[in-house]
N, C-alpha and C positions, 0 to 999 in steps of 0.2 A: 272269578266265581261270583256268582251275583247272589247277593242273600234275600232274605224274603222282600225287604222295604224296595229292594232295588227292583223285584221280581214288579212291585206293584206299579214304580216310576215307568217301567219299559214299558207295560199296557198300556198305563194312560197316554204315553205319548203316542203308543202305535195307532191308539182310539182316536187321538185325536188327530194325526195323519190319514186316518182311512185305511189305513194299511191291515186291519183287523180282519176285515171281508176279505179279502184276498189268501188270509192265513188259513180262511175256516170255512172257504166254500164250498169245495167239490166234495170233500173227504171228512166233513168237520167231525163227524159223531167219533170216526176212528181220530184223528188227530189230537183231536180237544183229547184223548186220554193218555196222548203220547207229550199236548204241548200244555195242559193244564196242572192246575193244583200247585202246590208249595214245596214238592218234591221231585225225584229222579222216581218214574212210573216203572221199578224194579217188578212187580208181579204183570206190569206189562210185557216190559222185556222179557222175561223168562218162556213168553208162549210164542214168544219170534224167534225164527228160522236164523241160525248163529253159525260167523266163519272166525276160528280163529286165528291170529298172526300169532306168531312166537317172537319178539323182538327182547334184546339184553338180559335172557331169564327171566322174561314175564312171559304173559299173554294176552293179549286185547282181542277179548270177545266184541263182534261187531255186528250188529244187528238194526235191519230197516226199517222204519216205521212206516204202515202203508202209504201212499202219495208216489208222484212220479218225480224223477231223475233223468235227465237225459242223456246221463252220462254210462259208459259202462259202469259197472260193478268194480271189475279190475283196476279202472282207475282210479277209483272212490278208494280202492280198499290199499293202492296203493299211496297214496295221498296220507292214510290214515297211517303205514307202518314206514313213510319216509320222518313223519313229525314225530313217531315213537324213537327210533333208529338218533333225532337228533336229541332229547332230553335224554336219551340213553349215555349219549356221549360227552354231555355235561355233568352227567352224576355217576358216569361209572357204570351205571346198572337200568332197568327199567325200574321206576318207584316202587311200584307194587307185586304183589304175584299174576294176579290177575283185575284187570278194569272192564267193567262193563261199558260198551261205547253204543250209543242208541244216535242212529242218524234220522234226521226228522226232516221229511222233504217238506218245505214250503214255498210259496209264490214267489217268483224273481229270479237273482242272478247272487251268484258268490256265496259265499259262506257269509252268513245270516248272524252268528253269537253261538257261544256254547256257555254251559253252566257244569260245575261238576261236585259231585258229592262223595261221602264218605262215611256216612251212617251205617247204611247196611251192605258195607263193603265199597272198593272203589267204584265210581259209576262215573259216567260224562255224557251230555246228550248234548249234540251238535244238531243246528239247525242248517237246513243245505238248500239253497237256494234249488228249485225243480230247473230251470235254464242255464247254472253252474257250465264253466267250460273247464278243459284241463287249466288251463292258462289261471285262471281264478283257484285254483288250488296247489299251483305253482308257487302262487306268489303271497298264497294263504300262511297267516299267521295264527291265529282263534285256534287250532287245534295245537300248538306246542304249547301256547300260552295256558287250554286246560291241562294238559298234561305237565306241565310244571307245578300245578296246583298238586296233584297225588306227592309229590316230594317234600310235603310239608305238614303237618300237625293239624288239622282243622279246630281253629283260632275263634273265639266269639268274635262278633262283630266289632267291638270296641279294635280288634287288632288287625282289621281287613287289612289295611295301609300294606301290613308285612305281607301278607300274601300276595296279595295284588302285586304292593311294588317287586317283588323278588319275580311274579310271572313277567311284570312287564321289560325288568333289565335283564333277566333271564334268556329269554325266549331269543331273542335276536344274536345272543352270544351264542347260544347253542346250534343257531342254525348258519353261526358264519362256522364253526367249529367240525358242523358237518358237512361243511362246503356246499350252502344253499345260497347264503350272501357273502357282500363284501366286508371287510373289518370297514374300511372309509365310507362306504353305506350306512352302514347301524351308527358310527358316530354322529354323521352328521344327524339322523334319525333321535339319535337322547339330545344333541345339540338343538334340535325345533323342539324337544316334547317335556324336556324338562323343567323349562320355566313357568311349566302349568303347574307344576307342584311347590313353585315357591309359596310362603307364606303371606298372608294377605290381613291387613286388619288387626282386629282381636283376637287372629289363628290362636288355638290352645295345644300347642303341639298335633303331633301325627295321631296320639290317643282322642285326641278330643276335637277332632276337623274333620270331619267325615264326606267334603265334600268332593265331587269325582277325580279334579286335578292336586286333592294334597292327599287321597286314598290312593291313587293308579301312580303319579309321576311325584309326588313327594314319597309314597315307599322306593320309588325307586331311584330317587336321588339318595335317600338312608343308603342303599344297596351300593350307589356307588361309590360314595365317600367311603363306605367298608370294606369295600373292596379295595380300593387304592391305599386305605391306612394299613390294612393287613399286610398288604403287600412292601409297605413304606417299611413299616414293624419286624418284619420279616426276612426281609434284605433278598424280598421280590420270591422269597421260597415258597410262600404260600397264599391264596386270597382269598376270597367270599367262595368260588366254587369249594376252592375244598372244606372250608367250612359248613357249607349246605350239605356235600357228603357226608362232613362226621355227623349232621343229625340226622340224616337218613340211614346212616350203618347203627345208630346208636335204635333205631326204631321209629324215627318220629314221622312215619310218614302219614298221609290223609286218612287214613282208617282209626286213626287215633286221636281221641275227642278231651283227652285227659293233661296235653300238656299245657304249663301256662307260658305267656311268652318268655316270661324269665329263664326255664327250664330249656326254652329252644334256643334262646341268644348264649344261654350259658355252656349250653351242648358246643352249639355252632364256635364258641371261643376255644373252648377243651379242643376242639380236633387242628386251632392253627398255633395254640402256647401261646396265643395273647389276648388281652381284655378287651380287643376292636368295639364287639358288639353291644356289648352290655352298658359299655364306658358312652357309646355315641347312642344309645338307646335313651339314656339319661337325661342327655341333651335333647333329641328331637321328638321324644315319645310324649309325654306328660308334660311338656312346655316347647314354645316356640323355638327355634332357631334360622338365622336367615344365613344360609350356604353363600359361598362365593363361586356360584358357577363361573362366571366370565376368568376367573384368578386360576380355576380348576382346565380351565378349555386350554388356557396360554401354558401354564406349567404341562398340560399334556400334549402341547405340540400342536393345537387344533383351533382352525380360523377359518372364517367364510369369506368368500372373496368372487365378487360376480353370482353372487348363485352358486359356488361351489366350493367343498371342501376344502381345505389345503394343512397339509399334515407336516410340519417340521420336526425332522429328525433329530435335531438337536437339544432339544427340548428336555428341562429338567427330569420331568416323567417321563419321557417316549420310552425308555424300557418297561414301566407300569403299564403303559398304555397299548404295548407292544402283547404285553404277555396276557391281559383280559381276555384278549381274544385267540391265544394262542390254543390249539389243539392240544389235550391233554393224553397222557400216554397211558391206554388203559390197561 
């Protein structure tokens, strides 16, 4: 979810790509009120023509913004309730009752970025490439990743890190869990992407680093160290998933502007019987800390070799590593 300062960095680069005219050519007067302003365009969407899906006891209202598509509708719309179907399946339930989903056809190929809000109810506006193939929506991630955002609190900006990192170690577990990917895919995938989040410099912890690799892959190294110590804590009974559950059964999901993070790590501990979160919040939030991924990779079993994964079973963790991504029984 990108908040306003990030809303302004994306412009200026797409300005200064050139990419801008292509955004706002044909269609710009209707566009600019679908891709403009510092918000989710809710009194827009209300006067567009809306299909709903029913997935996990929600509903995902879904509606077009004018611009062209080349795709069918059916596919687009099933695109939309395969990504529902897989955060459903990591949290038990669909986050909200219902989420506004506004797709915004723009110039190009693939799914473009999505941003998602919670002010005046859940909302997500996805940008969809007008040349998009199925193939590009197969292998599309952007729409689990805002969809994990409604299963969360909306956080000031000082706490992005939490959001983000939970959509970014989220997303890929829930879609090996709905049988979209491979468990040895997504490792190797946190194995490239996590050392953008190590700490660098005068890092002030995860509160006070705000920049893109300790916001997106430092929260989501937090997520996996808590995840594995839950589970370490636990005797493998419980991890980070079901702890994002108990805040979501407890109420905390994105429509809710009132919790602070304490209240969510504190939640999120209540639902596994141990102090995982709050205890390693201590550590990485308000002050540095430098993880031992490579220590973490070998205790879970996990090495690159040629270009390619290689997963030893034997491995002190390989049952922690084994059950991260195990399907849960709903």
């Amino acid at each position: 979810m990108m908040r306003l300062r990030r809303l302004r960095v994306v412009v200026a680069v797409l300005a200064v790509a050139g990419l801008l005219v292509s955004l706002l050519s044909s269609n710009s007067g209707a566009q600019s009120e679908y891709l403009g302003g510092v918000g989710m365009p809710y009194d827009a969407f209300e006067r567009l023509p809306k299909t709903e899906l029913q997935v996990g006891g929600g509903i995902v209202q879904v509606a077009f913004a004018p611009g062209r598509v080349d795709l069918p509708t059916e596919t687009v719309l099933g695109w939309v309730k395969r990504s529902a179907e897989a955060v459903t399946v990591y949290y038990g339930r669909f986050p909200i009752k219902k989420v506004k989903l506004l797709i915004v056809p723009v110039g190009g190929k693939g799914v473009q970025g999505g941003t998602t809000w919670g002010y005046r109810g859940g909302a997500i506006r996805m940008k969809l490439g007008s040349d998009a193939t199925e193939a590009d929506l197969l292998r599309d991630w952007v729409m689990v990743h805002e969809m994990v955002h409604l299963a969360l609190p909306d956080l000031i900006d000082r706490f992005s890190w939490l959001s983000e990192g939970l959509a970014v170690y989220v997303e890929p577990i829930a879609r090996v869990q709905a049988g979209h990917l491979s468990a040895p895919d997504v490792w190797w995938s946190l194995m490239r992407g996590m050392p953008n989040g190590m700490p660098r410099g005068d890092d002030g912890g995860l509160d006070n680093t705000s920049s893109w690799g300790r916001t997106y892959w430092g929260g989501a190294i937090f997520c996996l160290i808590a995840d594995l110590e839950i589970r370490k804590r636990t005797n493998n009974k419980f991890g980070l998933q079901d702890a994002m559950r108990g805040v979501l059964a407890a109420g905390g999901n994105h429509e809710v502007r009132s919790w602070s993070i304490e209240k969510v790590l504190k939640t999120a501990d209540a639902a596994t019987g141990v102090d995982v979160m709050m205890r390693l919040y201590e550590k990485m939030g308000p002050q540095s800390m430098d993880p031992d991924l490579p220590g973490i990779w070998q205790k879970l079993g996990l090495s690159v070799r040629d270009g390619r994964i290689e997963i030893d079973e034997t491995a002190p963790w390989a049952s922690l590593r084994s059950s991260v991504m195990k399907t849960p029984t709903l």
